[in-house]
C-alpha positions as CSV (number, residue, x, y, z in Angstrom):
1,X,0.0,0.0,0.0
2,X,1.6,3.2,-1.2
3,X,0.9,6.3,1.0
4,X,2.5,10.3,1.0
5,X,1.4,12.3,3.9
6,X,1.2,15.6,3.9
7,X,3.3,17.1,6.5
8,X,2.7,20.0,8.4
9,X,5.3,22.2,9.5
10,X,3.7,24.9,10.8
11,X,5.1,26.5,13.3
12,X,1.7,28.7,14.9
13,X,-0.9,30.7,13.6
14,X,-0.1,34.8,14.5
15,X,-2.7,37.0,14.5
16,X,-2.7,41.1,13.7
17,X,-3.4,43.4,16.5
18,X,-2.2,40.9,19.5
19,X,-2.7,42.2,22.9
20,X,-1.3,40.4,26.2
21,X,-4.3,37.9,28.1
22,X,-3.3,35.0,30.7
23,X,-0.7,32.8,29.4
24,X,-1.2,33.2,25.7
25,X,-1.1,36.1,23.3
26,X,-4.9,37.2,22.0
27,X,-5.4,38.8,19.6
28,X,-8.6,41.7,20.1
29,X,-10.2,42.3,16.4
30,X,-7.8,40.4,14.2
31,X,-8.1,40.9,10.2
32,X,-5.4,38.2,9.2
33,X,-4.1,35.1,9.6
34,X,-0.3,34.7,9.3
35,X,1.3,31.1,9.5
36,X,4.3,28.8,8.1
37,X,3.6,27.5,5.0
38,X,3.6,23.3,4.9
39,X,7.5,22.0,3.8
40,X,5.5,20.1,1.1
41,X,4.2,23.6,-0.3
42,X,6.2,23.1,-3.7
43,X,6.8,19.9,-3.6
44,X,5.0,17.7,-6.4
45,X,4.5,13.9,-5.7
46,X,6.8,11.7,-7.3
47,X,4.3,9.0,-8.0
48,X,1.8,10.7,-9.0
49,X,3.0,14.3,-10.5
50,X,0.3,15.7,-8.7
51,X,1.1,18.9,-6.0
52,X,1.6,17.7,-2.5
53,X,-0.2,20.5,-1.1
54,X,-3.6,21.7,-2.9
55,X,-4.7,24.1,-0.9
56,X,-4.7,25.0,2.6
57,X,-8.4,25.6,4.8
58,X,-8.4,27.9,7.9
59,X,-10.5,26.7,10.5
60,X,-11.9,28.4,14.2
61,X,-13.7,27.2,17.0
62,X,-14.5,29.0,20.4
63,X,-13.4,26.6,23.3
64,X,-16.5,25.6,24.8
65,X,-18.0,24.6,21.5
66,X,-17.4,21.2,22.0
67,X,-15.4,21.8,18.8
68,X,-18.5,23.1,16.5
69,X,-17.1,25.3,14.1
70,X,-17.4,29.1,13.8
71,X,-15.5,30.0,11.0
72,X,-14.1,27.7,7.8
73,X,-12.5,29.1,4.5
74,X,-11.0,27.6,2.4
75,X,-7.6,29.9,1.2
76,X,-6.0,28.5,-1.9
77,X,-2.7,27.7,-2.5
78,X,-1.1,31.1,-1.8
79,X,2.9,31.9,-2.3
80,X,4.8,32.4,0.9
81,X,6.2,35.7,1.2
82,X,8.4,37.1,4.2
83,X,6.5,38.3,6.9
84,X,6.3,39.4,10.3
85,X,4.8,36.7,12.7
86,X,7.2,33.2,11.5
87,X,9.9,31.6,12.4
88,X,13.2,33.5,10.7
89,X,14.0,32.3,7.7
90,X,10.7,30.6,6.8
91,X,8.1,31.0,4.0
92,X,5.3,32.7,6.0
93,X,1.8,32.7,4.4
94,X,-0.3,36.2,5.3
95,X,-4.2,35.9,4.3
96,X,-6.8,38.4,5.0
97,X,-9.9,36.8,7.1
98,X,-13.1,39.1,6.5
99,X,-15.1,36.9,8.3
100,X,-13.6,37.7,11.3
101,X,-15.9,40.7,11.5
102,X,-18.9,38.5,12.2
103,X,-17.7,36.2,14.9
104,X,-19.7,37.0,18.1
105,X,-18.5,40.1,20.2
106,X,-16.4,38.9,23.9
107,X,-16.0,35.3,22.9
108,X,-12.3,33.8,22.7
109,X,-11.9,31.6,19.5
110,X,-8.7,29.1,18.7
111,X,-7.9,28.5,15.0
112,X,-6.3,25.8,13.0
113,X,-4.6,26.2,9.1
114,X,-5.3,22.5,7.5
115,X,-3.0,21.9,4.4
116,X,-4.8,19.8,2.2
117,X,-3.5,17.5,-0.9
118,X,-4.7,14.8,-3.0
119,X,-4.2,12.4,-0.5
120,X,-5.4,13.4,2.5
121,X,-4.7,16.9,5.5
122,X,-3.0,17.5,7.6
123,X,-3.8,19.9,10.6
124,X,-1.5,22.6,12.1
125,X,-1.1,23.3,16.3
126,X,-3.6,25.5,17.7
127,X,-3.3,29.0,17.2
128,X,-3.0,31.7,19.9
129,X,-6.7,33.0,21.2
130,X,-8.7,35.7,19.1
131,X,-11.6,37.8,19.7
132,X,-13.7,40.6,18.7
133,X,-14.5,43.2,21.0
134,X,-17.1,45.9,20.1
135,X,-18.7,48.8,22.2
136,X,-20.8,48.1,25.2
137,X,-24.6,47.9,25.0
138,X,-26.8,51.4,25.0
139,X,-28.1,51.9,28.5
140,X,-31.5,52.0,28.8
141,X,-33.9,54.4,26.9
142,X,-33.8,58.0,29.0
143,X,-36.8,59.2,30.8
144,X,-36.6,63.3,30.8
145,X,-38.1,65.2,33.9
């Protein structure tokens, strides 16, 4: 039985706009997901000639979710670039999330980057914690007198 795996050589998911909480870096009203590209990015399968890695899928679930899922996108294949957020002298991946502006206000989120090939995914660690924080509620309607 012939199998390739797709490895995942992520080294963390980084987040725009991180802020210091507990033990972890969160990240209050992020726009963009930073990560490692896979080590298989441009590699192409020798027995099939097919691409290793496809595409790559972001994924986020809030903690207590009993792993429901709150946000999934799928991303492409995009070219590394240099960026601010990996390890030095990797090929960092930087992706713009807009759905990030719909994720439910003063609830902490985790996220996952899944690189996906022909023959099967492979997940990356958990990411640092993320939220969106928006103004507080309008008091109650005023009564003049």
């Amino acid at each position: 039985m012939k199998r390739t795996i797709v490895s995942a050589a992520f080294v963390g998911i980084v987040f725009a706009l991180a802020v210091q909480a507990s033990a972890q870096t969160a990240a209050l009203n992020p726009t963009k997901v930073d990560f490692q590209a896979s080590a298989d990015h441009n590699v192409t399968n020798a027995l099939t000639g097919q691409p290793t890695v496809v595409s790559y899928e972001f994924s986020a679930v809030a903690p207590n979710s009993l792993g429901a899922i709150a946000i999934t996108r799928t991303l492409g294949k995009p070219a590394p670039d240099t960026v601010t957020g990996c390890a030095a002298a990797s090929p960092c991946i930087s992706v713009t999330i807009p759905e990030f502006a719909t994720i439910t206000q003063n609830v902490l989120y985790t996220a996952t980057i899944t690189a996906v090939g022909t023959t099967g995914s492979t997940p990356s660690p958990v990411s640092n914690p993320f939220g969106r924080v928006g103004p507080p509620a309008a008091p109650g309607k005023p009564t003049v007198k």
